[in-house]
C-alpha positions as CSV (number, residue, x, y, z in Angstrom):
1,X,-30.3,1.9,1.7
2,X,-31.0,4.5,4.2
3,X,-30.3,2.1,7.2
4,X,-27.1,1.0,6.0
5,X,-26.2,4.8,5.2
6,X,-27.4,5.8,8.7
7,X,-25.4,2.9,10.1
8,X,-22.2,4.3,8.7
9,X,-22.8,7.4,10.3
10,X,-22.8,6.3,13.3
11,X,-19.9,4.6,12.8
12,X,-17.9,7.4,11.7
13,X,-19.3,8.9,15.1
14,X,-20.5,12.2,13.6
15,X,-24.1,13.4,12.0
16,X,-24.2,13.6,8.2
17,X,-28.0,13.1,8.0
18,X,-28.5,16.7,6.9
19,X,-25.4,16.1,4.0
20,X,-27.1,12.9,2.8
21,X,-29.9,14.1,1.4
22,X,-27.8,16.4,-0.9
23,X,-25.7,13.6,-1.9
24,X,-25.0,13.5,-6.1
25,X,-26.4,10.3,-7.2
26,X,-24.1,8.3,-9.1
27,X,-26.6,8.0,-12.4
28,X,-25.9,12.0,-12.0
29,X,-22.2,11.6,-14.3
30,X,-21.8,12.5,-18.0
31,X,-21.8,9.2,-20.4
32,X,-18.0,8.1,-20.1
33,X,-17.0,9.8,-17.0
34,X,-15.3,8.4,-14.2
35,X,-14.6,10.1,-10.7
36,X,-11.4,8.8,-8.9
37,X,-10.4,9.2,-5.8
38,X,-6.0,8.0,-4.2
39,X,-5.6,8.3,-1.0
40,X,-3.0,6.8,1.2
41,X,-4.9,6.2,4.6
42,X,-1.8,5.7,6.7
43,X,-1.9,2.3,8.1
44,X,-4.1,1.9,11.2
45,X,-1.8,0.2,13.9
46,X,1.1,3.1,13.2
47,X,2.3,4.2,17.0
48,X,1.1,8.4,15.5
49,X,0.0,9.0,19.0
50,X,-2.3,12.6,18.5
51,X,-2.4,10.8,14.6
52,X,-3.1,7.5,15.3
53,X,-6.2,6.2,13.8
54,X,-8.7,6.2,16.5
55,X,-8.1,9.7,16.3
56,X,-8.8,10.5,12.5
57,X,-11.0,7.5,11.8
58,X,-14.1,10.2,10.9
59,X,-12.3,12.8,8.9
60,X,-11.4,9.8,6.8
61,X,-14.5,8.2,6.6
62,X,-16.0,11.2,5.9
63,X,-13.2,12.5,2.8
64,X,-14.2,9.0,1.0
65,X,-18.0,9.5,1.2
66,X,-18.2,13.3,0.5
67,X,-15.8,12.7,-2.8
68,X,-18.7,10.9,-4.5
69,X,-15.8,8.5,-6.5
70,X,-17.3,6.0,-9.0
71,X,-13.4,4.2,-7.9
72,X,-11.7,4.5,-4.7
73,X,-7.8,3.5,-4.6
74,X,-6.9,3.6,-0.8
75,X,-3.3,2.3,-0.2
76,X,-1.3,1.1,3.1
77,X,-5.3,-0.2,4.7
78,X,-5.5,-2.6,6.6
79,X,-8.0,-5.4,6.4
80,X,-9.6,-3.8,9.5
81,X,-9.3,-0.1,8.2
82,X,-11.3,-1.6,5.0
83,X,-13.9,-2.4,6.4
84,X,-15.0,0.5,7.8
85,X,-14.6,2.1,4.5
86,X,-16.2,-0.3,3.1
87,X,-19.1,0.9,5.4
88,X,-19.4,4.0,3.9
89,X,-19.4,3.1,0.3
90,X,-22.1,0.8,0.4
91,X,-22.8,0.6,-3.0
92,X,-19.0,-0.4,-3.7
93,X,-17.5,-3.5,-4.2
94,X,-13.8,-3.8,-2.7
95,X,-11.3,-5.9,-4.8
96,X,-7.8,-6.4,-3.5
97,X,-5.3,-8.8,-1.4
98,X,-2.9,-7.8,1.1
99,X,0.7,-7.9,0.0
100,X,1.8,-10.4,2.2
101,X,2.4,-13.9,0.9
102,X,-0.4,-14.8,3.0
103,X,-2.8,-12.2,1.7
104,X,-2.7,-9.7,4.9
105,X,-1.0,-6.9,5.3
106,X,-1.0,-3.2,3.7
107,X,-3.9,-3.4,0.6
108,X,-3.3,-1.2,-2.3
109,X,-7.6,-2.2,-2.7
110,X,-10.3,-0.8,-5.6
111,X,-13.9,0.5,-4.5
112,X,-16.0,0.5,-7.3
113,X,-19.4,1.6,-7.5
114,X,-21.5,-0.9,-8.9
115,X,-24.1,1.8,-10.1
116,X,-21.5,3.0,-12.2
117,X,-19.3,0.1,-13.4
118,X,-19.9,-3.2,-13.9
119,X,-16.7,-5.3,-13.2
120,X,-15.8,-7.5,-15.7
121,X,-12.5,-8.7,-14.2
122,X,-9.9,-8.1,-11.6
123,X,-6.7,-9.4,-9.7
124,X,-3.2,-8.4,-8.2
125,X,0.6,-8.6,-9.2
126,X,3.6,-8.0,-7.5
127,X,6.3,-5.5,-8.2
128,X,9.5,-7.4,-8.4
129,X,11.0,-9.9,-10.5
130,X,8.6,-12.4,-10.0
131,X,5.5,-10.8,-10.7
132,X,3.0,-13.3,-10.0
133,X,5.0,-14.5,-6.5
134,X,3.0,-13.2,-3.7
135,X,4.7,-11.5,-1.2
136,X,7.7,-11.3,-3.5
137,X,10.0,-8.2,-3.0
138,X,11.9,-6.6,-6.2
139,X,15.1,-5.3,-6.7
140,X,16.5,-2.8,-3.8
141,X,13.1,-2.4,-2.5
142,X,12.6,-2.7,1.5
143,X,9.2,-4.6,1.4
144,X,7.1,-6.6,-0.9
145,X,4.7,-4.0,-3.2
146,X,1.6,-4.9,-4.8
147,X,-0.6,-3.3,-7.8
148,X,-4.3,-4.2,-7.4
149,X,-6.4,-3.6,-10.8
150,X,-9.5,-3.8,-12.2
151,X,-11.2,-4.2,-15.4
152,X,-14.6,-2.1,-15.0
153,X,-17.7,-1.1,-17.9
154,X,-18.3,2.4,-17.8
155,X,-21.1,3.2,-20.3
156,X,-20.4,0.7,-22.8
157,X,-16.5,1.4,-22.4
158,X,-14.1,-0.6,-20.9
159,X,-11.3,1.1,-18.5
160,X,-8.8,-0.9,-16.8
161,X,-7.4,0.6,-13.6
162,X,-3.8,-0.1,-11.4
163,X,-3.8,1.4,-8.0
164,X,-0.1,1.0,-7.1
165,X,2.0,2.1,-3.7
166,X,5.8,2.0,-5.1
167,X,8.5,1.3,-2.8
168,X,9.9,4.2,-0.2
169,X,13.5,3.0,-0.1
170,X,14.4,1.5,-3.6
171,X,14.8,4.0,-6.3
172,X,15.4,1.0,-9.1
173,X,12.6,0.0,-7.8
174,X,10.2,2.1,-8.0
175,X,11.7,2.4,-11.8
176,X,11.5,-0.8,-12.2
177,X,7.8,-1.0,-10.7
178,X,7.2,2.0,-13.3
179,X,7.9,-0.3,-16.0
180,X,6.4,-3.3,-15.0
181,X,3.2,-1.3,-14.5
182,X,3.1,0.2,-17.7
183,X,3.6,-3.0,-19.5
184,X,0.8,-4.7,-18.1
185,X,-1.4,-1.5,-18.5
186,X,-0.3,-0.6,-22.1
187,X,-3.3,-1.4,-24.5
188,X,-5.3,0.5,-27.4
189,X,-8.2,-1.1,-26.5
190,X,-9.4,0.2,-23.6
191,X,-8.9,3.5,-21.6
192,X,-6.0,3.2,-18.7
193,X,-6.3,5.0,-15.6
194,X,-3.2,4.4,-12.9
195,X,-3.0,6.1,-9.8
196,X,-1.5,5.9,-6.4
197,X,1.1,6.6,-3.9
198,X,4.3,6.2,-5.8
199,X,6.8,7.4,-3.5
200,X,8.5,9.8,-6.4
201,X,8.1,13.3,-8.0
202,X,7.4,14.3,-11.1
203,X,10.7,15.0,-12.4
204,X,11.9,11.4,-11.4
205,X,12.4,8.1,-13.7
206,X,9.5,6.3,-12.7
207,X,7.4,8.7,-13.2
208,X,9.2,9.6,-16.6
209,X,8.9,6.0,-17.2
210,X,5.0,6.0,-17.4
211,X,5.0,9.3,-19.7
212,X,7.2,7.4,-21.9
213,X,4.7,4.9,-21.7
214,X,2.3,6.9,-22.7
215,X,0.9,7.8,-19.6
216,X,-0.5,11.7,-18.6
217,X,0.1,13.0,-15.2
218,X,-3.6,14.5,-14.9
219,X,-2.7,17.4,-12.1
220,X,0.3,18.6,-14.2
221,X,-1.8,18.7,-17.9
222,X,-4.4,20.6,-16.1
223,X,-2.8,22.9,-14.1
224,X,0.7,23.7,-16.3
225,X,2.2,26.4,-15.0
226,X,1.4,26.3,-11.3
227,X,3.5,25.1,-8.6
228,X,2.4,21.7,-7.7
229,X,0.8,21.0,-4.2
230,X,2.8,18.7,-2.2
231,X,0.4,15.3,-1.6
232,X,2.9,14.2,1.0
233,X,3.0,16.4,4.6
234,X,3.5,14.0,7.5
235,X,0.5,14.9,9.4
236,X,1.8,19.0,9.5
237,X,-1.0,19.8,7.0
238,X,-0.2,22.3,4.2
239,X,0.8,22.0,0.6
240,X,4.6,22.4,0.8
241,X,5.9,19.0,0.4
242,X,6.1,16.6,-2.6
243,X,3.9,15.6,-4.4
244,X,4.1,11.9,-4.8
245,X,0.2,10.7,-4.9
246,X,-0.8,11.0,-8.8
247,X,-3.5,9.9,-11.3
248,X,-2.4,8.9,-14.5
249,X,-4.7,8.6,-17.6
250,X,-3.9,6.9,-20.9
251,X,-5.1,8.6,-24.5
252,X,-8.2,7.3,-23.7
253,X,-9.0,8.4,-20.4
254,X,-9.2,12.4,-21.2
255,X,-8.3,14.3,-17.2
256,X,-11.3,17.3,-17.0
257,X,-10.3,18.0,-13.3
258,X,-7.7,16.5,-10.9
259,X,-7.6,18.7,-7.4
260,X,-5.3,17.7,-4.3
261,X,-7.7,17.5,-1.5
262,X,-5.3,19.6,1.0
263,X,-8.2,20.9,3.9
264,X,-8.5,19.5,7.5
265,X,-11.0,17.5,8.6
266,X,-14.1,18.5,10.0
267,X,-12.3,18.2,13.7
268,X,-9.3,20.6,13.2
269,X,-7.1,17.1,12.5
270,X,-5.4,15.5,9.1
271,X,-7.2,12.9,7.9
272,X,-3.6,11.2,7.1
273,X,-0.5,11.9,6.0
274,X,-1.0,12.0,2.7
275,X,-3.6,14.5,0.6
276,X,-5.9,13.0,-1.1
277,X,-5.9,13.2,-5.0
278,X,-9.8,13.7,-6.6
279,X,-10.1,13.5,-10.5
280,X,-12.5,13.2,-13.5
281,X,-12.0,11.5,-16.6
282,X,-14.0,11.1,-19.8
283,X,-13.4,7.4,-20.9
284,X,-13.7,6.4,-24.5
């Protein structure tokens, strides 16, 4: 375990011996609770220049092992970017097809830490009109979207979980995609968590769609009455744009924390464009 840990580190290309050590263990969380982690990685072969992902590679690498998620929803990887994710998440197992027809492309993929979850079952689905069509692109969207889910044991409870990454151009679309998702997720028999980049703010339809649904916007039920941090920044840093990266929970999947992870890397640089999202639930 300590090899492959210490092998990750270099690959990141900075020390976190001294950090390891202090490391939560997994076996550490409450029966029922479940630590999630969105994060829209930006997609590696992006001309970002300063940004690109040579650059940023670390700070990433190190946001996803210093959150200590029991799930991991990265969207816009690429197969390449995955695996050296994957490399510092050892104990995870990565589920998830590019959205290609062919299966490459942007991933919208689940880590799960098998210490915490047991997965029972998983697959993919497309947002459009053809749901099961691979690469298929709905309505007035500009490019195929995918929703990558999992069915996971969490302490005797079963949670299924939808990382989705909506459309940027279509607005019926990411309505649509709203809907579609909250169809396939709706049940009363297991706790729902859906989360992602979903291109839309809180006031919009899809994300009215999924309250109608049934579906609780974590960030907003736990913080109320503040202002909500911007998610999206386009690598300026700060919290004044929208917020558009979210963590849903369903009746059964209580939020007790959901924080936008808005800090600089260790190197003075964004890790991406996007904030990441980190949140506990209590599954039951």
């Amino acid at each position: 375990m300590r090899a492959l840990w210490l092998a990750a580190l270099a690959l990141a290309g900075c020390s976190r011996v001294a950090r390891e050590e202090t490391r939560p263990p997994a076996e550490a969380r409450e029966p029922g609770e479940l630590r999630v982690l969105t994060f829209n990685v930006r997609y590696g072969t992006a001309d970002d220049g300063p940004d690109a992902w040579p650059e940023r590679r670390a700070d990433v690498l190190e946001l996803v092992a210093d959150a200590h998620a029991d799930v991991v929803a990265v969207q816009e990887a690429l197969a390449f970017q995955l695996e050296e994710l994957q490399s510092v998440l050892p104990q995870h197992v990565r589920v998830g097809r590019g959205r290609e027809a062919d299966g490459g492309g942007e991933h919208a993929a689940l880590f799960l830490d098998t210490r915490r979850t047991k997965l029972v079952e998983h697959g993919d689905f497309w947002l459009s009109k053809t749901p099961e069509v691979p690469g298929s692109t709905g309505w007035d969207a500009a490019l195929p979207r995918i929703c990558t889910w999992a069915l996971v044991e969490l302490d005797g409870v079963r949670v299924l979980v939808s990382n989705v990454h909506f459309d940027h151009v279509g607005e019926l679309a990411r309505e649509r995609s709203a809907e579609l998702v909250a169809a396939r997720s709706r049940s009363s028999d297991v706790a729902q968590v859906v989360l992602g980049d979903f291109n839309a703010v809180e006031s919009s339809p899809p994300i009215q769609a999924l309250a109608k649904a049934g579906f609780t916007d974590l960030w907003r039920t736990l913080h109320p009455d503040a202002s909500a941090p911007g998610t999206f920044h386009s690598f300026r840093g700060g919290i004044d744009g929208p917020r558009i990266d979210f963590v849903f929970g369903s009746e059964r999947a209580k939020g007790l924390s959901c924080e936008v992870l808005s800090a600089p890397g260790a190197r003075g640089r964004w890790p991406s464009d996007h904030h990441a999202v980190l949140a506990v639930l209590l599954c039951r």
